[in-house]
C-alpha positions as CSV (number, residue, x, y, z in Angstrom):
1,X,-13.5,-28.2,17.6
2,X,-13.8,-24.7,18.4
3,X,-15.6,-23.0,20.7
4,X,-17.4,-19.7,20.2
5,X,-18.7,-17.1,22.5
6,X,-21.8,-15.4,22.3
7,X,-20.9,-12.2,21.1
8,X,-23.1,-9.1,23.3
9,X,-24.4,-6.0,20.9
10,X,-21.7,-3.5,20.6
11,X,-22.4,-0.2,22.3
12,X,-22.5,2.8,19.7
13,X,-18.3,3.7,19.2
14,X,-17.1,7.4,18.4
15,X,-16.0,8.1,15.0
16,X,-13.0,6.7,13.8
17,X,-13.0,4.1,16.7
18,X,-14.5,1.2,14.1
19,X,-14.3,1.0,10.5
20,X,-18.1,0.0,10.1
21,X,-21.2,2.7,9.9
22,X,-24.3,3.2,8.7
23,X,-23.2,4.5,5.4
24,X,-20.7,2.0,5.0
25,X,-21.0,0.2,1.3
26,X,-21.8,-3.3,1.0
27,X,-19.2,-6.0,1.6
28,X,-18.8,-6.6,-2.1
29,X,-17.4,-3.3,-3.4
30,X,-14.1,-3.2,-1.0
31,X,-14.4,-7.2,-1.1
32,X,-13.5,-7.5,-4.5
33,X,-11.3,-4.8,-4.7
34,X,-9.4,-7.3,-1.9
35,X,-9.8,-10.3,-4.2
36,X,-8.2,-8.4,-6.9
37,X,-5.6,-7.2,-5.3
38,X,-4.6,-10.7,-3.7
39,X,-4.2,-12.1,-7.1
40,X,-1.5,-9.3,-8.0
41,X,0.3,-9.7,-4.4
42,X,0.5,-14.0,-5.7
43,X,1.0,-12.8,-9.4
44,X,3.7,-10.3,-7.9
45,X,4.9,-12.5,-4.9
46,X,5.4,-15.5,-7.7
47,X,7.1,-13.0,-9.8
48,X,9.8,-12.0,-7.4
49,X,11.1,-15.8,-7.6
50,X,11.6,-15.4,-11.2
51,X,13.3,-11.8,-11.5
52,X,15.9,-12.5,-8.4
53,X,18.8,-12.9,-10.5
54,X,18.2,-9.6,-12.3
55,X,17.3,-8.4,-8.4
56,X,20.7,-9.6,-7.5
57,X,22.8,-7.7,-10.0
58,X,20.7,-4.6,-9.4
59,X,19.1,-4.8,-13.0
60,X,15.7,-2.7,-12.0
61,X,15.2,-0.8,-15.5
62,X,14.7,-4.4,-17.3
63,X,11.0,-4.4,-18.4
64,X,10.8,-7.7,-16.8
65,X,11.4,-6.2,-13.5
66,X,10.1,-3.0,-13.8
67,X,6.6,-5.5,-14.8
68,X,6.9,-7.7,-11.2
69,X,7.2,-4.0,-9.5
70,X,4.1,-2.8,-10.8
71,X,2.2,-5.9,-9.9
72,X,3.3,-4.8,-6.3
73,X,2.7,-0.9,-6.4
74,X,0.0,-0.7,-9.0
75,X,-2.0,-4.1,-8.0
76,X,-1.6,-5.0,-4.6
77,X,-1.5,-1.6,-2.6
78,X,-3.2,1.0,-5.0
79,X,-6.1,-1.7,-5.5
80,X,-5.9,-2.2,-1.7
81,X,-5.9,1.4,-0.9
82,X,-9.2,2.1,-3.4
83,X,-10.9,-0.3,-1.7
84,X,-10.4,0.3,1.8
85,X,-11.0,4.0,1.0
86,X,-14.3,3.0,-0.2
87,X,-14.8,1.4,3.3
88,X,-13.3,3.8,5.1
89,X,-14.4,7.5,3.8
90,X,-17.3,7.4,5.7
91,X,-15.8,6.0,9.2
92,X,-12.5,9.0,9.3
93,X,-14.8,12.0,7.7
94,X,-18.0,11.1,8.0
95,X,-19.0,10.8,4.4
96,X,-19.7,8.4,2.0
97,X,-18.0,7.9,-1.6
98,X,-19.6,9.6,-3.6
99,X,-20.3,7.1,-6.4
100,X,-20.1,3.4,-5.5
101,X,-20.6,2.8,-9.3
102,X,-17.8,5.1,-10.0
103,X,-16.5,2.8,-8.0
104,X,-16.7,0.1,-9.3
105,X,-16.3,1.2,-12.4
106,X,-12.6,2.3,-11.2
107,X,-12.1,-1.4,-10.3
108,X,-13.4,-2.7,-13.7
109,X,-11.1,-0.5,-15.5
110,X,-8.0,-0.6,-13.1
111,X,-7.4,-4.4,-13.1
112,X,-7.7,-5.6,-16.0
113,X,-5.4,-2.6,-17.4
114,X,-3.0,-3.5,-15.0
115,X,-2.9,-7.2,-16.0
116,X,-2.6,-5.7,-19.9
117,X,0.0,-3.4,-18.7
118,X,2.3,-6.2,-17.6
119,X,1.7,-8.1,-19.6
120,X,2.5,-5.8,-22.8
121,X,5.9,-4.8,-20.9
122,X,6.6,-8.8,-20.7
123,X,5.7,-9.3,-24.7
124,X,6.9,-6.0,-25.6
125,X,3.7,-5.1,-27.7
126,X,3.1,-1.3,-27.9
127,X,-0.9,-2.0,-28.6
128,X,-1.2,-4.1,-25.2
129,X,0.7,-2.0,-23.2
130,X,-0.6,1.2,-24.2
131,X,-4.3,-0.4,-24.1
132,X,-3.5,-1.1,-20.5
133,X,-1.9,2.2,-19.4
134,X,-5.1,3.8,-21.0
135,X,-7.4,1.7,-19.0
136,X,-5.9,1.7,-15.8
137,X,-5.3,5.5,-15.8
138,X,-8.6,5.9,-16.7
139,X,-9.8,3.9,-13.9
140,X,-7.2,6.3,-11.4
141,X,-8.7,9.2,-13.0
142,X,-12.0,8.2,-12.2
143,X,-11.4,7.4,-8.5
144,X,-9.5,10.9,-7.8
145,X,-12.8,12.8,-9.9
146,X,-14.8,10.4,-7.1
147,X,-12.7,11.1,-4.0
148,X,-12.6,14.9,-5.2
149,X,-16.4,15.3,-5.0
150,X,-16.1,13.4,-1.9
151,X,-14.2,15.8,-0.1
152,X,-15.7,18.9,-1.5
153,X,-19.0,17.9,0.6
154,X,-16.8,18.0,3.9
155,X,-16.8,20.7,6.2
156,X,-14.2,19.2,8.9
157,X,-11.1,19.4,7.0
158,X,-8.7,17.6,9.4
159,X,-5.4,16.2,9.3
160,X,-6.9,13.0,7.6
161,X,-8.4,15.7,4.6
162,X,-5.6,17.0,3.6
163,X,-3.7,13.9,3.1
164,X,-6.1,12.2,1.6
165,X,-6.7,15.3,-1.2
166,X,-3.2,15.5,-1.4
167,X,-2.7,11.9,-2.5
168,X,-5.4,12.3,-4.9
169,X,-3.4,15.3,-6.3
170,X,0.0,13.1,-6.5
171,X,-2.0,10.3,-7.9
172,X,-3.0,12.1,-10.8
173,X,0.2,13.1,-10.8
174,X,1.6,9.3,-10.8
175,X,-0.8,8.5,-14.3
176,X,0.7,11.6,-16.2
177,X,4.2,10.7,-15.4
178,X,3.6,6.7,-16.0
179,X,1.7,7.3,-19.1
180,X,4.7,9.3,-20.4
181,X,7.1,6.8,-19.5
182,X,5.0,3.9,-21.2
183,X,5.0,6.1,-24.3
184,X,8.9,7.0,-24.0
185,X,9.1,2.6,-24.2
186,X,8.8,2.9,-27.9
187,X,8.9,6.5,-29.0
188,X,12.4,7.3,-26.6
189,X,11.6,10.8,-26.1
190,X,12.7,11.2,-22.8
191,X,16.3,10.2,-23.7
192,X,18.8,10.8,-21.5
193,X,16.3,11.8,-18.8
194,X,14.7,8.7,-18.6
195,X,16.2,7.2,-15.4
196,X,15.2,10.8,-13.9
197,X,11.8,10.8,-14.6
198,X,11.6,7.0,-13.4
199,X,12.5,8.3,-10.3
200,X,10.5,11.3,-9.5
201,X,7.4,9.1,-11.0
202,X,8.7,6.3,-8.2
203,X,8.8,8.6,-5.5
204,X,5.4,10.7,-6.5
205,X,3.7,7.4,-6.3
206,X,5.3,6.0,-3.3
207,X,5.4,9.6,-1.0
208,X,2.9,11.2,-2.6
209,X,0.1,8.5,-2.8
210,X,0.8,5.8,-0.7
211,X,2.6,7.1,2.2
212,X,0.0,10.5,2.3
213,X,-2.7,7.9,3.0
214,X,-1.1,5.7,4.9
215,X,-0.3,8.8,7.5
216,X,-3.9,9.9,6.9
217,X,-5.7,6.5,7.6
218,X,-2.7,5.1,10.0
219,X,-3.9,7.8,12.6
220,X,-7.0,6.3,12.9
221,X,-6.6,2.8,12.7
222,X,-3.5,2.0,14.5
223,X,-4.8,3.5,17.8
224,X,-7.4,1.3,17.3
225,X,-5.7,-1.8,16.4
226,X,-3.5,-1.2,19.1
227,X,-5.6,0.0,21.3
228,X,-3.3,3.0,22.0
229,X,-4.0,6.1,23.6
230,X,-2.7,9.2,24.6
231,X,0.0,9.3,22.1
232,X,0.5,13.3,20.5
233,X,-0.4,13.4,17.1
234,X,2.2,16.4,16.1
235,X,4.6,13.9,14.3
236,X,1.9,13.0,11.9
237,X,1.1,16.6,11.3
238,X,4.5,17.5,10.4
239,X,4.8,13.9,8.3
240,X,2.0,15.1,6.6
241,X,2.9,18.6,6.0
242,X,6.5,17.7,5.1
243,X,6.0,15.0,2.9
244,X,3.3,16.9,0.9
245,X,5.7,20.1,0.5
246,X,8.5,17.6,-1.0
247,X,6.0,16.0,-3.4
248,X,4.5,19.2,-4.6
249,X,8.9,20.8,-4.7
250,X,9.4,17.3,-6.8
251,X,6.2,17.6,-9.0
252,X,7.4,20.7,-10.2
253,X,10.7,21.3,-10.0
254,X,12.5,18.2,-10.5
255,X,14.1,19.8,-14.1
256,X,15.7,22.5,-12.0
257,X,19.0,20.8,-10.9
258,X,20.1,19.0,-8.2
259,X,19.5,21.7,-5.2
260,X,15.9,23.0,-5.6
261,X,14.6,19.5,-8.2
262,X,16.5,16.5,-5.8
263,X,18.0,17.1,-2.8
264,X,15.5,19.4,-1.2
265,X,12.6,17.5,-2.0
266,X,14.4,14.2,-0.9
267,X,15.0,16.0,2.3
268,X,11.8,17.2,2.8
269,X,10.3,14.0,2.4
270,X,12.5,11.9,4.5
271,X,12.2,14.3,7.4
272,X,8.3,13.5,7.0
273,X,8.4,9.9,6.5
274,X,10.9,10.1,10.0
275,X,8.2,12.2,11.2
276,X,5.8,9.4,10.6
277,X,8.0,6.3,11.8
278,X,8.3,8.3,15.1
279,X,4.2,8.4,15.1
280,X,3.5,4.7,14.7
281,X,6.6,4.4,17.2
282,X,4.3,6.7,19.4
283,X,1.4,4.4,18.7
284,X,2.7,1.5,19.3
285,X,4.2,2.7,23.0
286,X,1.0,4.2,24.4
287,X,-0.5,0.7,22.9
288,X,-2.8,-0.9,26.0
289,X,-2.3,-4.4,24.9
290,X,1.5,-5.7,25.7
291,X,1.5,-8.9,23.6
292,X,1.1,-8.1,19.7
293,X,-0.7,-10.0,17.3
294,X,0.4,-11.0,14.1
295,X,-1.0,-8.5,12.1
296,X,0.4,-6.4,14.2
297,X,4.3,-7.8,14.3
298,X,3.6,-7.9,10.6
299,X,2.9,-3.8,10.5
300,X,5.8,-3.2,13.1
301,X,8.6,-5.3,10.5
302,X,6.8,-3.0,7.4
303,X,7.6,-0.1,9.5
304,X,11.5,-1.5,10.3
305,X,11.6,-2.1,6.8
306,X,10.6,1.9,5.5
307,X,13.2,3.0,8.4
308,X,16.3,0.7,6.2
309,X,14.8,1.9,3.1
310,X,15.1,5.6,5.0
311,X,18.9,4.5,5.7
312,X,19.4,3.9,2.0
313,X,17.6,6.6,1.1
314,X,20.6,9.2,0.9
315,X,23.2,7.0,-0.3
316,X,21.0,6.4,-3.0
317,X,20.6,9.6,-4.0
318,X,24.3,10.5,-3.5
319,X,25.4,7.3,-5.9
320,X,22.5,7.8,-8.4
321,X,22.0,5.0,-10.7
322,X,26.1,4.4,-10.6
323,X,25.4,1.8,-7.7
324,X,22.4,-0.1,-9.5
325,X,22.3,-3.1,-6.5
326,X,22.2,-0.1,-3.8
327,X,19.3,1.7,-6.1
328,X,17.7,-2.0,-6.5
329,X,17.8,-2.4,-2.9
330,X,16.4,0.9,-1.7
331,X,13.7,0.4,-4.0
332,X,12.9,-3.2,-2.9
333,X,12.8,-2.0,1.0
334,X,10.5,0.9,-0.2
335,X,8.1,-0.9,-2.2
336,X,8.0,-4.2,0.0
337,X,8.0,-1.9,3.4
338,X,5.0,-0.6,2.2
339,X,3.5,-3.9,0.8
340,X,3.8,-5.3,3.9
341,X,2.2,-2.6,5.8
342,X,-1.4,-2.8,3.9
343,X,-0.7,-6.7,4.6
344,X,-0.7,-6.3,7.9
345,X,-3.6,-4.0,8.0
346,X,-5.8,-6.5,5.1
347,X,-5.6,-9.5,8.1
348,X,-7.1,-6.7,10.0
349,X,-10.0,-4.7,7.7
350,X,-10.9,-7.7,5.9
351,X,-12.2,-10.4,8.8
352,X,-14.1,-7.1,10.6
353,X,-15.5,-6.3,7.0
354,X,-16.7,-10.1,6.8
355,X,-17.8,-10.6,10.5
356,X,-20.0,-7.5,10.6
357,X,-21.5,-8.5,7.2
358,X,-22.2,-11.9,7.9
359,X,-22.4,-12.9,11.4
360,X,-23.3,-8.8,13.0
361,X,-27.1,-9.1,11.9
362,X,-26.6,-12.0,14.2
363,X,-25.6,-10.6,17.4
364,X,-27.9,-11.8,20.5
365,X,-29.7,-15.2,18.8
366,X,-26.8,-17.8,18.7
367,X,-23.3,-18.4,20.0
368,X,-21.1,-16.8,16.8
369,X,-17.5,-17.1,16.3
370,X,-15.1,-13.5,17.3
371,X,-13.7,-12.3,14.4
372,X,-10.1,-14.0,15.3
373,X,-11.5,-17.2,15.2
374,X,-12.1,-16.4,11.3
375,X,-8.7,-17.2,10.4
376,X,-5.3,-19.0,12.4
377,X,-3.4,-17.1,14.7
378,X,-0.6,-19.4,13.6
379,X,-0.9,-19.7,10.7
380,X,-1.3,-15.6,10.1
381,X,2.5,-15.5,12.5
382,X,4.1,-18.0,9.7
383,X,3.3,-15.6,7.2
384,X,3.9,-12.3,8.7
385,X,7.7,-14.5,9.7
386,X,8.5,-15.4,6.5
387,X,7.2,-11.8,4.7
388,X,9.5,-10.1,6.9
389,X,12.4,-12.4,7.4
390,X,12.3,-12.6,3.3
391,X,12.2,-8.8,2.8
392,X,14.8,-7.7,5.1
393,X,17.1,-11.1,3.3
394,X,16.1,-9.9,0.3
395,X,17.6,-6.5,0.8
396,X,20.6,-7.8,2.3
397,X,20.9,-10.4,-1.0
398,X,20.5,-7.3,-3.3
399,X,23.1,-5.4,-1.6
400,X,25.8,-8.2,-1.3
401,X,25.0,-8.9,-5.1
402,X,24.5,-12.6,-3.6
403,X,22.0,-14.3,-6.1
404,X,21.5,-17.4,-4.1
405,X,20.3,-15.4,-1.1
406,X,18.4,-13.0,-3.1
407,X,16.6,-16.5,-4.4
408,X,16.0,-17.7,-1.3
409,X,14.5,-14.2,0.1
410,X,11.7,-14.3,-2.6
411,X,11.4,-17.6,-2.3
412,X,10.0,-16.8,1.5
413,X,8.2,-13.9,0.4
414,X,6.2,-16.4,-1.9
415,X,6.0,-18.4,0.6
416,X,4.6,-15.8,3.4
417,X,2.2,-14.2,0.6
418,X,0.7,-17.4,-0.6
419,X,-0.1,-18.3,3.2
420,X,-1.5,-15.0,4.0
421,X,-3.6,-15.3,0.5
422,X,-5.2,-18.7,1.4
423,X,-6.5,-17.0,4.9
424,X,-8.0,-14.3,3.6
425,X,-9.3,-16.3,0.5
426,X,-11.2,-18.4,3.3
427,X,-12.2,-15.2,5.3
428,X,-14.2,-14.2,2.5
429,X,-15.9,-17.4,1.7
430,X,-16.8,-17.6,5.6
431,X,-20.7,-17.9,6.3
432,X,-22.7,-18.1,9.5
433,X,-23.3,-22.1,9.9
């Protein structure tokens, strides 16, 4: 049986140092946001099982496994992202979304599109997919018109600001270049440029959105997590500024050859995503607790994994789509690496998000659990295990061209997401007794 402690009121905490406040929205707008975007990390865990032997011979145009990959990029971390920015916009700059119905509007749009979106690249129906693209962009649209009037009412435009107006920039960006592709599916007007566009709309979405956030919101919640302090925040500056100046170089001059439209950009965003490993590396030294959890081993293997897919990174571009199993790869350590990183930080937001919900109106009138005791330890250090010990396999797999391993790999990821799916599943269906 387990034994709680009587939890004492919190004293009042400095900004950024919880991600609760008074103008916090209510548990069910980044809650189902969370609900959503487990069912794409199962749909897309499941989905790595069945595409490893096209993984394993570095097939990554075929729609089947340019489908799986959206269920990854599109459903688990961009619906994880939208919701945790709804949590978190007033906590790092002090003010509220503007629109929770916007937001949830966004939500109603986004998933279902994305679920019509796969499945029209699976089926090979033009209607379907378009019908999804068009909802899902729509719903993207809508958040970065809702984060956009959010940040025009802030005066205090900090580090965290600018990344997070930049992403919204490079997500936009992202919806014009996938809708493009979608259309190119069935109308081939790309032609021979189509591999090319595929990979500036790749790295737009992966730099430009995700990784711009995660260096905006990854200053303020790994010192926490960790409890770190002390550490100099200058390498997330320069990730910031570096990466954004790639993006923007890519965005709009990736038709100008390989000096100013590849390699420049490709190096300017590198240097900031090193920029940014070298922070969390920063974070994790100053850290005041020695042992780590397993949220926290989880975000430290996400972060090995985005330094191998840095390792790839120039190869890559040096081969170009002549070494598809070394593109596969790269692509497969990018997308997991960060996949794994909003895992880690999910165990994290999501039992605090429940706990303060539920069981924080509670504080001072009956013993109540910590918010630890809401899910197993162990259980949470199997999964985080086999998520990383299946991605860095995986990459390995893909790179040897071994399909066996490669089967195995994603047969562990499955494995890993499906346990950390059931916890957080139960989190969320956790009430005061």
């Amino acid at each position: 049986m387990r034994a709680y402690a009587t939890v004492p009121a919190r004293a009042p905490l400095p900004r950024g140092a919880d991600i609760t406040g008074a103008s916090s929205p209510p548990l069910a707008l980044p809650g189902s946001h969370f609900v959503a975007a487990l069912l794409f990390w199962t749909l897309g865990a499941a989905g790595l099982v069945w595409i490893s032997p096209e993984l394993a011979q570095g097939m990554f145009p075929l729609p089947r496994v340019v489908a799986v990959t959206h269920l990854f990029t599109l459903g688990w971390v961009t619906t994880s992202i939208l919701g945790a920015l709804c949590q978190l916009f007033p906590v790092v700059l002090g003010e509220p979304i503007h629109s929770t119905r916007t937001a949830h509007a966004t939500l109603a749009l986004h998933a279902p599109g994305i679920l019509l979106f796969v499945a029209g690249l699976l089926t090979a129906q033009r209607i379907t997919l378009f019908a999804g693209a068009a909802l899902f962009g729509t719903g993207l649209l809508l958040f970065v018109g809702n984060a956009a009037l959010t940040l025009a009412r802030i005066s205090r435009r900090d580090l965290t600001w600018w990344c997070l107006a930049g992403a919204a920039f490079f997500l936009a960006a992202t919806v014009a270049l996938g809708v493009t592709l979608a259309g190119n599916r069935h109308y081939g007007y790309l032609g021979g440029s189509r591999l090319l566009v595929l990979g500036v709309h790749a790295h737009i979405a992966a730099a430009g959105w995700v990784l711009l956030v995660v260096v905006g919101v990854a200053r303020h919640l790994l010192p926490m997590f960790l409890v770190s302090h002390g550490a100099p925040l200058w390498p997330a500056k320069a990730a910031a500024a570096l990466i954004g100046a790639g993006v923007m170089l890519l965005v709009a001059g990736y038709h100008m050859g390989d000096i100013a439209g590849y390699t420049l950009p490709a190096l300017l965003i590198a240097t900031g995503t090193a920029a940014f490993l070298a922070q969390a590396a920063l974070f994790f030294r100053h850290r005041k607790r020695p042992r780590l959890d397993a949220e926290m081993r989880l975000t430290a293997a996400a972060l090995v994994v985005l330094a191998l897919a840095l390792v790839l990174a120039p190869f890559t571009l040096t081969r170009g789509f002549g070494a598809p199993r070394l593109a596969t790869a790269y692509g497969a350590a990018l997308v997991l690496g960060l996949a794994l990183f909003v895992a880690g930080h999910l165990y994290k937001i999501l039992p605090f998000l429940v706990w303060n919900h539920r069981y924080g109106p509670l504080i001072g009138t009956r013993p109540l659990p910590r918010v630890a005791d809401l899910f197993d330890a162990r259980a949470a250090n199997i999964a985080a295990a086999l998520l990383a010990l299946g991605t860095f396999v995986l990459v390995g797999g893909v790179l040897a061209g071994a399909a066996a391993w490669t089967r195995f790999a994603t047969a562990l990821i499955a494995a890993g997401a499906g346990t950390l799916t059931v916890q957080m599943i139960r989190v969320l269906r956790r009430r005061p007794e």
